[in-house]
N, C-alpha and C positions, 0 to 999 in steps of 0.2 A: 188415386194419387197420381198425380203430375213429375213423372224421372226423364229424364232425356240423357242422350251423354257423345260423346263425339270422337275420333280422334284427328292427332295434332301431329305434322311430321316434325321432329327435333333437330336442328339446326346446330344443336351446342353438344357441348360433353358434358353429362348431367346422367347421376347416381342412378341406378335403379332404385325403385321402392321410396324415390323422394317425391312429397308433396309438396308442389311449384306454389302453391295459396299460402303466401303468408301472415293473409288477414286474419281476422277474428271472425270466421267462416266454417259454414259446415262443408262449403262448397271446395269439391277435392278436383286438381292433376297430379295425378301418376304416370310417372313413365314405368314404360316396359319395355324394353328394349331399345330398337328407335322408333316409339308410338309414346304420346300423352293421353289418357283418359281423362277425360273433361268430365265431371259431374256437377250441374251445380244444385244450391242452396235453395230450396223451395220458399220463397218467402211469405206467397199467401197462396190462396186457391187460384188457377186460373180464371182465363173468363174475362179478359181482358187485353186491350191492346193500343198501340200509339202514346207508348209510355214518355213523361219529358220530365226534366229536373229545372231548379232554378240556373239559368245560364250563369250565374257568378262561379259554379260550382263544375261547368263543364270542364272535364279531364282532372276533376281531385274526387277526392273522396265525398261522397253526399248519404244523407239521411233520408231523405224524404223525395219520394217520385208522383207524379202525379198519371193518372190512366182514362179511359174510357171504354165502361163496358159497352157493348154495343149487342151481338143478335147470338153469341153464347148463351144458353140456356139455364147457363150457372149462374149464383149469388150478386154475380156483379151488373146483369145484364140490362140495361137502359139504366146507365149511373155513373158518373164520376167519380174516382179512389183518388184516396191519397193514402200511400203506404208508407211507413216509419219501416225503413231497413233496421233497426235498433229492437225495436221493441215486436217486430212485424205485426202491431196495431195497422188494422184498414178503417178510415172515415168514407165511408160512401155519402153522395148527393142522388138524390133518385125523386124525381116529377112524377111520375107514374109510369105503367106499361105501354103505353100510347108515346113517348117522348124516347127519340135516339140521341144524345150527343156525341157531337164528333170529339174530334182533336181539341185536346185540350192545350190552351200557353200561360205560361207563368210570368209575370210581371211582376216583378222585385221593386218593394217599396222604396220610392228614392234615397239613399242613404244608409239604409239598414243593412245592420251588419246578421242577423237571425235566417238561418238559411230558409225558413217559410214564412216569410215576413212578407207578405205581396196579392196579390190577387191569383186567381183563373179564369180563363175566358173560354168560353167554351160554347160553338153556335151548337142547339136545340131542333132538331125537327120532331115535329107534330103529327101524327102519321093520320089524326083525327080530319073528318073533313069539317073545313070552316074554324078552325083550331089553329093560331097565327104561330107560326115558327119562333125563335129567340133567340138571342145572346143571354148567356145568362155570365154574371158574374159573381164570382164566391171567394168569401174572405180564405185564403191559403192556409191560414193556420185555424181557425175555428170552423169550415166548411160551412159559415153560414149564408146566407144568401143577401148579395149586396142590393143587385139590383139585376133587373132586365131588360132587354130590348123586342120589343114584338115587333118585326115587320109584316108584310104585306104581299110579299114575296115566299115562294115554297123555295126552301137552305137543302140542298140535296144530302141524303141521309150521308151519315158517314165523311162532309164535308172533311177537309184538312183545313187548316189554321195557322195562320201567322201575323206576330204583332210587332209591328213598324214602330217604335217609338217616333213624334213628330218630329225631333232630333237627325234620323237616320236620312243622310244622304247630303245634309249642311255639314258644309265645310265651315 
C-alpha cells in the first residue's frame, strides 16, 4: 500500500490534537506542537501520473480526475483512468502493451453543466515498428472511444498536452 506524509510549519494559533481536514475525508492534518502531519486519502492504487480535472472546477471542489498510466508496472500501466473521488470507482482506457499515452486534457462540453460532460484527448505512442502513433479521443463520462487520429509522424512517448480552444487569443 501507497502512505506518504509530510510536515507543515504553522503559522497560526491552532489546538493540538486538531484535525485541519474538514472534508468528508480519510485524509488527516494534525498538529503537534508547531508541526502539522499531513496524511492523505489513498484513493486508488497508484501507478499513475499527470493527473487533470475539468477546468470549470479548477480551485472548488471536484469529483472526477482524469490520469495517465504510463511505464509503472502496476494495473494502470499503458491506460488512461478516470477516478470518481466519491465513489473511488477507476474506468481505465487500455490499446494494449505496445501503446504509452501521454498527458491527458479535458474538454468540457459547450454549455454543460455535469462535471464530466466532455471529452479527453490524449496523444498515443506506438512503441511497435510500422505501427502509426494517435490522438485518441474518449467520451469523459462513458470512456468510450470517439475516435482517432493516426499520424505519420513518431508522438514522443510520454508527450504533454494542451488544448487551445479555436476561441483562445480573439479578442
Amino acid at each position: 500500500m501507497f502512505v506518504s506524509s509530510c510536515m507543515v510549519l504553522v503559522t497560526q494559533d491552532i489546538a493540538n490534537g486538531c484535525n485541519l481536514v474538514t472534508l468528508d475525508s480519510k485524509a488527516t492534518a494534525d498538529k503537534d506542537g508547531d508541526t502539522v502531519y499531513l496524511k492523505p486519502e489513498d484513493l486508488s492504487e497508484p501507478g499513475y501520473e499527470l493527473p487533470t480535472i475539468n477546468p470549470q472546477n479548477f480551485g472548488k471542489k471536484y469529483r472526477y480526475y482524469y490520469c495517465s498510466g504510463m511505464y509503472d508496472p502496476g494495473p494502470f500501466r499503458n491506460s488512461i483512468m478516470k477516478v470518481d473521488t466519491t465513489t473511488k470507482n477507476v474506468m481505465a482506457w487500455r490499446e494494449n502493451e505496445f501503446t504509452y499515452p501521454g498527458e491527458v486534457q479535458f474538454v468540457g462540453s459547450p454549455g454543460s453543466s455535469a462535471e464530466d460532460d466532455g471529452i479527453l484527448l490524449a496523444a498515443v505512442t506506438d512503441v511497435r515498428k510500422d505501427e502509426p502513433d494517435f490522438l485518441i479521443v474518449l467520451d469523459a463520462t462513458t470512456f468510450k472511444e470517439i475516435a482517432r487520429a493516426e499520424v505519420t509522424i513518431h508522438i514522443p512517448n510520454v508527450i504533454h498536452g494542451i488544448f487551445l480552444p479555436q476561441t483562445f487569443g480573439n479578442s
